[in-house]
C-alpha positions as CSV (number, residue, x, y, z in Angstrom):
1,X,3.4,-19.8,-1.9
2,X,0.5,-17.7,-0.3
3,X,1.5,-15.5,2.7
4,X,-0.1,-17.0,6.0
5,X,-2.5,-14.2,7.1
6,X,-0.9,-13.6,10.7
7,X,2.2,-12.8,8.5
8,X,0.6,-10.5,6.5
9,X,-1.0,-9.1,9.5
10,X,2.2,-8.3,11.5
11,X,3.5,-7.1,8.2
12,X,1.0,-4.3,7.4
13,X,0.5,-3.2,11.4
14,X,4.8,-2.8,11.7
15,X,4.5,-0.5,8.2
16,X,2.0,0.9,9.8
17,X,3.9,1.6,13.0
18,X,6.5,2.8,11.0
19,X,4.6,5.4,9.1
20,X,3.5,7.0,12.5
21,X,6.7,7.0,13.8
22,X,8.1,8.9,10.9
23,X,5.5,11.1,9.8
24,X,5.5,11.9,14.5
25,X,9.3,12.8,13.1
26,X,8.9,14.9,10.3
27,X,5.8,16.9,11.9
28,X,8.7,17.2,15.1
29,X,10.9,18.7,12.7
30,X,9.1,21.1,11.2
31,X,7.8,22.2,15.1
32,X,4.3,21.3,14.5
33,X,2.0,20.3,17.4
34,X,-0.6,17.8,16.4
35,X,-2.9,19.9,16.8
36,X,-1.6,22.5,14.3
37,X,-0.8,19.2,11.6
38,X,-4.3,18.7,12.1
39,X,-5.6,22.1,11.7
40,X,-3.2,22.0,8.2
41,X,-4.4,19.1,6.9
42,X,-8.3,19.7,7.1
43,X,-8.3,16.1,9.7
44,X,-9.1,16.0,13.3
45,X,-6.7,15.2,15.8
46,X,-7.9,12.3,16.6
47,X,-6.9,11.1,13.2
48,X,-3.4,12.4,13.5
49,X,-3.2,10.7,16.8
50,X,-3.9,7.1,15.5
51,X,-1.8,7.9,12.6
52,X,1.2,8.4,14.4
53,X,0.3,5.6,16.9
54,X,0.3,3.7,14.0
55,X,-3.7,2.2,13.9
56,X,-5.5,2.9,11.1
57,X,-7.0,6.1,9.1
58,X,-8.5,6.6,5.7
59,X,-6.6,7.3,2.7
60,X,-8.1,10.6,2.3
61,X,-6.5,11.7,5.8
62,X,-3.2,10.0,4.9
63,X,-3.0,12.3,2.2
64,X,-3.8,15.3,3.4
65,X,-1.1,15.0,6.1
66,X,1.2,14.3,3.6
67,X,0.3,17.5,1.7
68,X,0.2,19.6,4.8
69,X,4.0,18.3,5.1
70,X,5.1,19.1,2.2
71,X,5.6,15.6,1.0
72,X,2.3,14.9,-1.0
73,X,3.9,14.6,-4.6
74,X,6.6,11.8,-2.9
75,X,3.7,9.3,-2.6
76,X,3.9,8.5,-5.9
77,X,7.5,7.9,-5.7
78,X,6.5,4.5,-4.5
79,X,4.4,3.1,-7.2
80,X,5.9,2.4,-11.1
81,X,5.4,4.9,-13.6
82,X,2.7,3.3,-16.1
83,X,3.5,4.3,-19.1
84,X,3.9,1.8,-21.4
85,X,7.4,1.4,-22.7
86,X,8.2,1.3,-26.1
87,X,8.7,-2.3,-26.7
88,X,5.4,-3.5,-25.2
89,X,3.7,-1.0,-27.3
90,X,5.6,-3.0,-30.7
91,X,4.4,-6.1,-29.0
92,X,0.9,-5.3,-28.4
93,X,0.8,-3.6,-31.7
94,X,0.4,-0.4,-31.0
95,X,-2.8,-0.9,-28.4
96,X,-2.0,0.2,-24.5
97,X,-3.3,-2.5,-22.4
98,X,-6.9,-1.4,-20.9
99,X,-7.0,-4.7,-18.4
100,X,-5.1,-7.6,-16.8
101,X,-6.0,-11.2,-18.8
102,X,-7.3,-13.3,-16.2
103,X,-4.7,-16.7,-14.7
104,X,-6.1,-20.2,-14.8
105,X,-7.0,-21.1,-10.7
106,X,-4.1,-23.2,-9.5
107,X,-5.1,-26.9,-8.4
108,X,-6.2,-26.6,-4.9
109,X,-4.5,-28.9,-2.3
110,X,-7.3,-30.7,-2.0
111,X,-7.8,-31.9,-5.2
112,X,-4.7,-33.9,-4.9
113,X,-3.7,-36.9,-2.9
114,X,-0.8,-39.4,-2.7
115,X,-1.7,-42.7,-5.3
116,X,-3.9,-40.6,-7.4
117,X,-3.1,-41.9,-10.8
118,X,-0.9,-44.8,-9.9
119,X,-1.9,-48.1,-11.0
120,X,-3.1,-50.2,-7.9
């Protein structure tokens, strides 16, 4: 069932929010003024303001502050290593998997309706 897009909205700007308010934590920590983090990271402090206010900044910047932190190689943590396991590897016969097959397209709503089919 497809995610209603105010949902999803709310969803990524609160993960957003929360980002700010940990990475705000972990530059506290370490007694780093913005400024400095900025400086660090090769970003402007603009950028480091909106990250930790939770809006919205590349993915370039969001890695370099993670670097300057000392928590670049953690981002990775997040993500499944790829490797194929050894079982798929038997299955696909020895060939990695170089792209996703594509899904037959669902029936839209609309191409239904109640009767359709039922003898009248």
């Amino acid at each position: 069932m497809p995610l209603n897009q105010a949902a999803v909205s709310g969803t990524v700007e609160t993960s957003l929010q929360d980002l700010g308010l940990r990475l705000a934590k972990v530059r506290l920590s370490r007694n780093l003024t913005q400024a400095r983090l900025a400086q660090e990271a090769g970003a402007s402090l603009p950028s480091i303001k909106r990250l930790e206010a939770g809006r919205n900044i590349s993915l370039d910047t969001f890695l370099r502050v993670l670097r300057a932190l000392n928590l670049g190689d953690r981002i990775l943590d997040i993500l499944p290593n790829p490797e194929v396991r050894p079982v798929e590897r038997v299955q696909n016969e020895g060939h990695e998997r170089r792209r996703a097959r594509s899904q037959p397209e669902a029936p839209r709503a609309t191409d239904w309706a109640w009767g359709d089919g039922e003898d009248q």
